[in-house]
C-alpha positions in Angstrom: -60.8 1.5 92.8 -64.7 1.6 94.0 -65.4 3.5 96.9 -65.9 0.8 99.1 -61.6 -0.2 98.3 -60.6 3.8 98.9 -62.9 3.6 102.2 -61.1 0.7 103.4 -57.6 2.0 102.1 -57.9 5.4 104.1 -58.7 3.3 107.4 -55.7 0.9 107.0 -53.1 4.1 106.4 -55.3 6.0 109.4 -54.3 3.0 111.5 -50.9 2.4 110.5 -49.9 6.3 111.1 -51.7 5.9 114.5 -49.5 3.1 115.3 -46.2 4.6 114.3 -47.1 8.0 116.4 -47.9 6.1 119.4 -45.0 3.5 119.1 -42.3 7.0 118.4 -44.3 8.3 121.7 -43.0 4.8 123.7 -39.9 5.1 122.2 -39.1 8.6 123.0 -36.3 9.5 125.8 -38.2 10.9 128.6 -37.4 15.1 128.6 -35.3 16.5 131.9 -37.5 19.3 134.2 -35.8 21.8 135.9 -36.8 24.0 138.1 -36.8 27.7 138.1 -34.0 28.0 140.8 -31.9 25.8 138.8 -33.0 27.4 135.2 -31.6 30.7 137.6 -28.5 29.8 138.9 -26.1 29.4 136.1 -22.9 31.0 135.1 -23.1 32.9 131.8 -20.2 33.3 129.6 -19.8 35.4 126.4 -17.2 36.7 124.2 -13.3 34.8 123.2 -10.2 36.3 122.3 -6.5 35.0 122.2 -3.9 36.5 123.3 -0.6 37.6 121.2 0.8 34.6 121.8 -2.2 32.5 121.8 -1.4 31.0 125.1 -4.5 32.5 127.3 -8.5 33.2 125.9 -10.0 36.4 127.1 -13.5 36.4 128.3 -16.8 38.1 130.4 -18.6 36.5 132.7 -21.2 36.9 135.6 -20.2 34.1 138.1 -20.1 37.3 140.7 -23.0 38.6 139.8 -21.6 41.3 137.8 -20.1 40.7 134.2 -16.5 41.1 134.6 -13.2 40.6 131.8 -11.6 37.4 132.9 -8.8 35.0 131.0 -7.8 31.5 131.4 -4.9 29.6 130.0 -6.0 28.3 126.5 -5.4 24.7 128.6 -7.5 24.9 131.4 -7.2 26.0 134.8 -8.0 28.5 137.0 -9.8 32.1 135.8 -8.2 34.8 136.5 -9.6 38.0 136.9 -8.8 41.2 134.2 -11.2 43.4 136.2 -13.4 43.6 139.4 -16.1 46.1 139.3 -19.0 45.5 141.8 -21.3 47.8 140.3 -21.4 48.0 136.4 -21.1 45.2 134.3 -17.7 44.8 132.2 -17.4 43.3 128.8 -14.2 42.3 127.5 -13.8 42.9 123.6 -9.8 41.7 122.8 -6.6 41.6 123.8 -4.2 43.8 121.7 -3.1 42.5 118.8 0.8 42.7 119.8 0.9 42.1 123.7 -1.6 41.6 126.8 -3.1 44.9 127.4 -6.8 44.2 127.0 -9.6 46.1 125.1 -13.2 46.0 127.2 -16.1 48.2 127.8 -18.2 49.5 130.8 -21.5 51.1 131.1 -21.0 54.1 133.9 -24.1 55.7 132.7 -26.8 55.4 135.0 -30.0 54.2 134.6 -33.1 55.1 136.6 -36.0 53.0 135.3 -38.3 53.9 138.0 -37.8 57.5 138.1 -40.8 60.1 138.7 -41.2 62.8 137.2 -40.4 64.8 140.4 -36.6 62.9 140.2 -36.0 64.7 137.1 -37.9 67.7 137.0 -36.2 69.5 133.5 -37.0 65.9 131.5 -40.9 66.2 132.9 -41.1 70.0 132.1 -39.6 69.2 128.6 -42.0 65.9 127.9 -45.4 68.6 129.0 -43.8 70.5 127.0 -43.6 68.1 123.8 -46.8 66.8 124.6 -49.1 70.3 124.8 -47.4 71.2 121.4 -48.5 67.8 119.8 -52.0 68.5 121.3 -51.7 72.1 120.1 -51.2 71.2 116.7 -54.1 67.8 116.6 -56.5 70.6 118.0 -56.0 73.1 115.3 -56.3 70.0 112.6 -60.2 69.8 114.4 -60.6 73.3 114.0 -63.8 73.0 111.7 -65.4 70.3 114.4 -64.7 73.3 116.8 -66.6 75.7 114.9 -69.2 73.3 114.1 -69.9 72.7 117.5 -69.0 76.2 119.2 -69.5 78.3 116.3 -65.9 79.8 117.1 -65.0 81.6 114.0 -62.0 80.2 112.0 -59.8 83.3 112.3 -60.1 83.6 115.8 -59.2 79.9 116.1 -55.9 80.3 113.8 -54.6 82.8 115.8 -55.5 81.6 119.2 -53.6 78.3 118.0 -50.7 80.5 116.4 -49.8 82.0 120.1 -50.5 78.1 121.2 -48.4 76.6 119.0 -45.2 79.0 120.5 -46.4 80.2 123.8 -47.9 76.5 125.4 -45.3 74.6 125.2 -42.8 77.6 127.4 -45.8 77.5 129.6 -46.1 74.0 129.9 -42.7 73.3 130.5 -42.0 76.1 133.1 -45.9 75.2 135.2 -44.3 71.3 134.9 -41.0 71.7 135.7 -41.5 74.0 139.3 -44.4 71.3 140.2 -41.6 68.7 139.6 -39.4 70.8 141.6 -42.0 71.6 144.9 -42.8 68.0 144.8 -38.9 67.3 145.1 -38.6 69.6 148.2 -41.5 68.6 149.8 -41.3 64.7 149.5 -45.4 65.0 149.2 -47.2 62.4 146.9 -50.7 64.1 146.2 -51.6 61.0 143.6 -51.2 58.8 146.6 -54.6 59.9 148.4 -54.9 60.3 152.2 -52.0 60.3 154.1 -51.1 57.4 156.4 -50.8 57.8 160.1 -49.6 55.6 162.9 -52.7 54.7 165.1 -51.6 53.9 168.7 -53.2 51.2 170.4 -54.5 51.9 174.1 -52.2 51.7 176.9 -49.6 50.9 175.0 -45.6 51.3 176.8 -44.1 54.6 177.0 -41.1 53.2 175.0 -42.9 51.8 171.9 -44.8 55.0 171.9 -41.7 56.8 171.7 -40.4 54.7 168.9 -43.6 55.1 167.0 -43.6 58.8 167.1 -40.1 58.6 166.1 -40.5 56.7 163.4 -43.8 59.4 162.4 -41.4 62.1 162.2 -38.8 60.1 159.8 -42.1 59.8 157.6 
C-alpha cells in the first residue's frame, strides 16, 4: 500500500468513526437534571435484618431527620417505629436471633466541632503543651545553626534545652490553660479587634433608646 492508499484509508476510517460518534450522540436518551433541593430531600435508608420468625425486616432511617431503628412487615405496609430519639442518630444492627428484642447503637458522645480553645481550656493547655515540646526538641536538632549564628556555645545550648525539654511543656500548658480559663469567665475575644458599640442616631425615641442600651448590656 503506497502512501497515497494509507492517506486515503486513514480519512475514510476518521470519517466513518466521526459518523458513528455523532449518530450514538442523536441516539442517546436525553439525561434527567435535578436540582439541588430535590438531590436534598430524600429519605435514606440503610441496614436489613429479619426477625425470628422472618415475618418483619428491621431497619434505620432519616425520614425525621434523625436516623432512627424502624421495622416493617416483610409484605409491605406501614413503618413502625423501634425508637424515637430527636437528638442522636440511631442505627439498628439485628433483631435477636430467638425473639423480637432488637440490637441497635447510638452515639451520646458529644461532638463540638467549633469549639475554641477557651470552651475547653485543659485540651488547649495540653495541645501548647504538645506543641512547645515538639518545637523544643526541632530547636535543639538546629543547635549548630544556633551557634553558628549566635556563637552560643554547644554546652550551654544542651542544657538550656535539657530544662526545656521537661520544664516548657508544664509551663506551657499551665500559661495556656488559665488564659483559656480568664477568657471563659470574661466572654472577651482579644483576636477579634475593636470592640463593637451601638451608635445612637440623633433624636431618636426614648423607648428604642432604652431597648438599645438594653440590648448593650446583654453584649
Amino acid at each position: 500500500m503506497n502512501r497515497n492508499n494509507r492517506s486515503l484509508f486513514f480519512l475514510v476510517l476518521l470519517i466513518t468513526a466521526s459518523t458513528a460518534v455523532a449518530q450514538q450522540k442523536k441516539t442517546a436518551a436525553p439525561v434527567k437534571e435535578y436540582t439541588i433541593e430535590q438531590f436534598m430531600n430524600v429519605t435514606g435508608v440503610r441496614g436489613a435484618g429479619f426477625s425470628a420468625d422472618e415475618s418483619r425486616l428491621l431497619f434505620s432511617s432519616n425520614r425525621t431527620g434523625i436516623w432512627n431503628a424502624y421495622s416493617i412487615a416483610v409484605g409491605g405496609g406501614e413503618w413502625t417505629p423501634i425508637t424515637a430519639s430527636t437528638v442522636d442518630s440511631t442505627y439498628a444492627v439485628s433483631y435477636f436471633p430467638s425473639d423480637d428484642r432488637v440490637v441497635f447503637t447510638r452515639d451520646r458522645a458529644k461532638h463540638h466541632l467549633l469549639e475554641r480553645p477557651r470552651d475547653n481550656p485543659r485540651r488547649t493547655g495540653f495541645i501548647t503543651a504538645v506543641v512547645v515540646w515538639v518545637a523544643t526538641v526541632f530547636a535543639f536538632g538546629a543547635s549548630d545553626r544556633i551557634f553558628l549564628a549566635l556563637q552560643i556555645s554547644y554546652t550551654l545550648q544542651l542544657w538550656v534545652f535539657r530544662v526545656l525539654f521537661f520544664v516548657g511543656p508544664v509551663v506551657a500548658y499551665v500559661v495556656a490553660r488559665r488564659w483559656a480559663e480568664d477568657l471563659r469567665r470574661g466572654g472577651e475575644h482579644p483576636l477579634r479587634g475593636i470592640q463593637a458599640d451601638v451608635v445612637l442616631p440623633p433624636r431618636q425615641p426614648a423607648d428604642a433608646r432604652a431597648g438599645t442600651d438594653a440590648a448593650r448590656g446583654e453584649g
